[in-house]
C-alpha angles and dihedrals in degrees: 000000000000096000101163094231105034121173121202130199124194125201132099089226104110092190093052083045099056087035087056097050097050095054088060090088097158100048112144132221093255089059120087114202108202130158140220140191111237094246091070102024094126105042078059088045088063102037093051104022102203123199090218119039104184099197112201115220119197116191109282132109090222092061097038077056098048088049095065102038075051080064103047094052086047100050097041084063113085097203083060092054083111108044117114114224117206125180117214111202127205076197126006106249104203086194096060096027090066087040092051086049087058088046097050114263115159096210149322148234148192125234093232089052117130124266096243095044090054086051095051100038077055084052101055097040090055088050088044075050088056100038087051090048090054086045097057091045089056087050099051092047086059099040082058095052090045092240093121119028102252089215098060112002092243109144101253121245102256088053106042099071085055090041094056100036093064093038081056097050088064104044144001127274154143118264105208116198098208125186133157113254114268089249090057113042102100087060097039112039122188091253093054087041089055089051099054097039082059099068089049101054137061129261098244082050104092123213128187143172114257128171125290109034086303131142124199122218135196119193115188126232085344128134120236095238088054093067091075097078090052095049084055083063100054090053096056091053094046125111117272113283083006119131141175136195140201149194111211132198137199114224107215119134094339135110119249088232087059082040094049088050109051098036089060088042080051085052108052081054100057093047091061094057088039120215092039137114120204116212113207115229087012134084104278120248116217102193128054086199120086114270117260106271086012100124099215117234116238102221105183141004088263089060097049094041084066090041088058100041089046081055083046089058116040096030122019088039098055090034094057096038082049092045094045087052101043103045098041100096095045099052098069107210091009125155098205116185150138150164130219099199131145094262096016120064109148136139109215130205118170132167139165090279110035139021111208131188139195103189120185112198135159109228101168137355112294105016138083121202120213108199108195108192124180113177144154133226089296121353131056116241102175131026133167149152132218120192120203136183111235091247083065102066101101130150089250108052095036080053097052092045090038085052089041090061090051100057089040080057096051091041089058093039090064 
């Protein structure tokens, strides 16, 4: 089917599906309503290539997992750039749904969710469709003059002085000269840099290629000393022993020319000391890292997401893999796993009486929540939760509470 305007619903559930459809009062002629089990979604993704896939997500961790990794698949296919992706949920899960934002989605619903709301939420994901489609023919127009780099959309190096010169004329801002340290320029190229200072950075911010490994960047209506949050972001996204430095100017009353000039001065300077960024007009910073006892402040739900899967890393990881080992030939007839994934964290001890878990998730932004089950065949005995701050998570307190539900497990196996 090549309807210009196809909608896709995935579920197995026959009675969501006919309940779906029959909320989508408004569509048009032009609009093709078709619907797919969950264990072939994406072979009719590519036959039919739809422009709004509605996923439906009953309660289950097993099905919130297999709809992001839905969305990866999606989005790492470029015929599908222009999909919109839309979650139906049987109960709005805050956890996923912030998960689900980071991954792509376009938007989302609730089953329960009103006739005319399902109609509308289907017309403004076919005009997003639209805007996108417009989006990509502009792009391709530049690319073709060489004003933006095809591979990756930067504005290209004979074209950024021009681009923020003119951004600057009509607000005020702050220019940043970027560039990866000279140590670690064969593992971070300015290309991969750029990449990952994108998804950093707002869409009214600019970034360019210059010469010299360098990268230009215009933030709107931001103060120079305000970057430097957003530079702590990029670090923590950058590869492992990679680091970057910067000189950053305040455009006031100067001249981007003047701008242009100090900021790559700031940043010669910085280069030389490595990992540093240099703030024109402002005590310079030498360390793009947190100062020692400076208790680093978690800004957004993306920030502390890092925080928690850099935890995840150097201590649960190495905590659970210890403890397995340490604790397998004490526990007789014992099933002892875990898994230490992005949207999977988990200890498992399970024996022909009783099936215990110690589950690690982020719901929110500066807790994390600890979810100790111990249950038999059918029925829960024991359930608890345990909230952190991240600060919390050290080697030494996750190990006391990860001992504690041992000996809670072999309690309950007697």
């Amino acid at each position: 089917m090549n309807t210009e305007n196809n909608i896709l619903l995935i579920t197995d559930n026959s009675i969501v599906s006919d309940l779906i459809k029959n909320k989508l009062l408004l569509l048009r002629n032009i609009d093709n309503f078709s619907a797919a089990k969950y264990e072939n979604a994406f072979s009719v993704i590519k036959k039919e290539k739809p422009c709004i896939v509605f996923y439906y997500i009953d309660k289950g961790k097993k099905r919130e997992s297999e709809f992001l990794n839905f969305i990866n698949k999606v989005s790492q296919n470029p015929d599908f750039s222009q999909c919109q992706i839309i979650p139906i949920f049987s109960k709005t899960n805050d956890e996923l749904l912030c998960s689900a934002f980071e991954h792509g989605i376009s938007d989302f619903l609730n089953i329960k969710s009103s006739d005319t709301e399902f109609t509308l939420r289907v017309l403004w994901a076919l005009q997003k469709k639209e805007l996108e489609r417009n989006l990509e023919t502009k792009k391709n127009i530049l690319a073709q003059l060489n004003i933006v780099d095809k591979e990756n959309d930067l504005y290209t190096k004979d074209y950024i002085n021009k681009i923020i010169k003119t951004k600057s004329e009509n607000g005020k801002g702050a220019l940043a000269v970027v560039a990866p340290d000279v140590n670690t320029r064969s593992i971070l190229s300015p290309a991969h840099l750029a990449s990952i200072i994108k998804k950093n950075i707002r869409a009214t911010d600019v970034i360019g290629f210059a010469n010299d490994f360098k990268l230009y960047l215009w933030f709107e209506k931001t103060k120079a000393k305000d970057t430097t949050t957003i530079f702590s972001k990029i670090k923590n996204e950058l590869p492992k022993n990679c680091t970057i430095s910067a000189g950053i100017v305040e455009l006031n009353n100067s001249s981007f020319e003047e701008a242009e000039q100090q900021a790559n001065k700031f940043l010669a300077k910085a280069l030389l000391k490595g990992n540093s960024y240099l703030v024109a007009r402002s005590t310079p910073v030498s360390k793009l890292a947190p100062k020692k006892h400076q208790k680093p402040i978690i800004k957004n739900f993306k920030l502390f997401k890092q925080a928690f899967h850099k935890k995840i890393e150097y201590i649960v990881a190495p905590l659970f893999y210890q403890t397995q080992k340490r604790i397998e030939e004490k526990l007789f007839k014992t099933t002892i796993q875990y898994k230490t994934e992005e949207n999977d964290c988990y200890f498992l001890l399970e024996n022909e009486k009783l099936k215990s878990i110690f589950e690690l998730t982020y719901p929110g932004y500066t807790k994390i929540n600890i979810d100790i089950t111990h249950g038999k065949e059918y029925e829960n005995i024991n359930n608890k939760r345990l909230s952190l701050d991240i600060s919390e998570m050290t080697t030494t307190k996750l190990g006391n509470l990860l001992d504690e539900f041992i000996n809670e497990f072999q309690n309950l196996s007697i």
